[in-house]
C-alpha positions as CSV (number, residue, x, y, z in Angstrom):
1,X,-2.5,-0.3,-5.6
2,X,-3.6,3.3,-6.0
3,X,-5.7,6.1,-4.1
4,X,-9.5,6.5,-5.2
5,X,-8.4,9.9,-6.2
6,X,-6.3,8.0,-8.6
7,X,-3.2,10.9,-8.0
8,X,-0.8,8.0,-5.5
9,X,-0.5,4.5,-7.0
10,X,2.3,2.0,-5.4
11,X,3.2,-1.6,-6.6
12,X,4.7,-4.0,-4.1
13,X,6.3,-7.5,-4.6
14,X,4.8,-10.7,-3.6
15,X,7.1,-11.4,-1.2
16,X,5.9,-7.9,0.9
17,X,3.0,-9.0,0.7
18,X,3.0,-12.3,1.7
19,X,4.7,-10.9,5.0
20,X,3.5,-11.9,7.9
21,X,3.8,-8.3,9.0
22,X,1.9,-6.8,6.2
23,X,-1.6,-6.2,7.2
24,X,-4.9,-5.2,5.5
25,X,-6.7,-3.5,8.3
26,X,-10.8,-2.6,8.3
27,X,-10.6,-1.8,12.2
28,X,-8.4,-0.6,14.9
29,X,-9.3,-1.8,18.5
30,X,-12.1,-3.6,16.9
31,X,-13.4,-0.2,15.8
32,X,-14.0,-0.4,12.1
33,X,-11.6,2.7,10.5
34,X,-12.8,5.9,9.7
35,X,-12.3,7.6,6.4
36,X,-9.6,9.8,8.6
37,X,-7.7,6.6,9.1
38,X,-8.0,5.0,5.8
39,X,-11.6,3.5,5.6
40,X,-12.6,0.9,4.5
41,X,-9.4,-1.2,4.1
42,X,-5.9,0.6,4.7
43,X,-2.4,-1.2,3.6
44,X,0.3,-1.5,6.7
45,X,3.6,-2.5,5.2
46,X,6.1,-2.3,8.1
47,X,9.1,-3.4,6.1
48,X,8.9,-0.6,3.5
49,X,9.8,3.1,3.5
50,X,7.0,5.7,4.2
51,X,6.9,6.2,0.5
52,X,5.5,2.6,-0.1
53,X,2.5,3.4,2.5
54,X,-0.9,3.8,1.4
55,X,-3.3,5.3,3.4
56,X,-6.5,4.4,1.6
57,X,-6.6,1.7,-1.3
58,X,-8.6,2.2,-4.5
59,X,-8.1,-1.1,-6.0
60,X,-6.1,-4.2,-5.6
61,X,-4.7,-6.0,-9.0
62,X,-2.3,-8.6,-8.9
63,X,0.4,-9.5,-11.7
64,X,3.7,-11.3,-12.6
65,X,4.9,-7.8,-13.6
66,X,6.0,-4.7,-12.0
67,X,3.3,-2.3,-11.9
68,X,3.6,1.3,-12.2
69,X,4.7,3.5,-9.1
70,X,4.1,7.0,-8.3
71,X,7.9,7.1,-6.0
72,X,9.7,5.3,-9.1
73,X,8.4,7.8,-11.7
74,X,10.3,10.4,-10.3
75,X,13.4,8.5,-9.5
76,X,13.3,6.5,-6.2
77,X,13.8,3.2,-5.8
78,X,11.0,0.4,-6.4
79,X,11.4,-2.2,-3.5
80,X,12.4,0.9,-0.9
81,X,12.6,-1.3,1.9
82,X,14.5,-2.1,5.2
C-alpha cells in the first residue's frame, strides 16, 4: 500500500487484513470521506501500531511476499502489532 504522493508505503500480512477489525472505509456516518479524512478509501487497521496506518491509499497490490515498508527501512519492526 502507499500514499499517492508515493513518499509513505506500508505492507501488511494477510492475516491483518483478513481481520474482521480491518476496515476499508469510503464514508463516515454515511458521509462519504473528505480528502481531509483520507478520501476516497482510507485503511483502518486497529491491531497495528500507528506506524502501520495509512491515511490515504494510492494503490492496493497483493503478493505472497513481503513488500517493501517505509517503517522497516529505517529499522522498526514489520508486523508492529498488538
Amino acid at each position: 500500500l502507499e500514499t499517492p504522493d508515493k513518499d509513505y508505503y506500508v505492507s501488511l500480512d494477510t492475516e491483518t487484513m483478513q481481520n474482521p477489525y480491518t476496515l476499508l472505509a469510503y464514508a463516515l456516518n454515511d458521509v462519504p470521506l473528505t480528502q481531509d479524512h483520507g478520501a476516497p478509501l482510507r485503511l483502518a487497521t486497529p491491531k497495528k501500531y500507528g506506524i502501520k496506518q495509512i491515511k490515504r491509499i494510492g494503490s492496493i497490490e497483493f503478493s505472497d511476499n513481503k513488500g517493501p515498508d517505509y517503517w522497516t527501512e529505517r529499522g522498526y519492526d514489520w508486523y508492529s502489532h498488538l
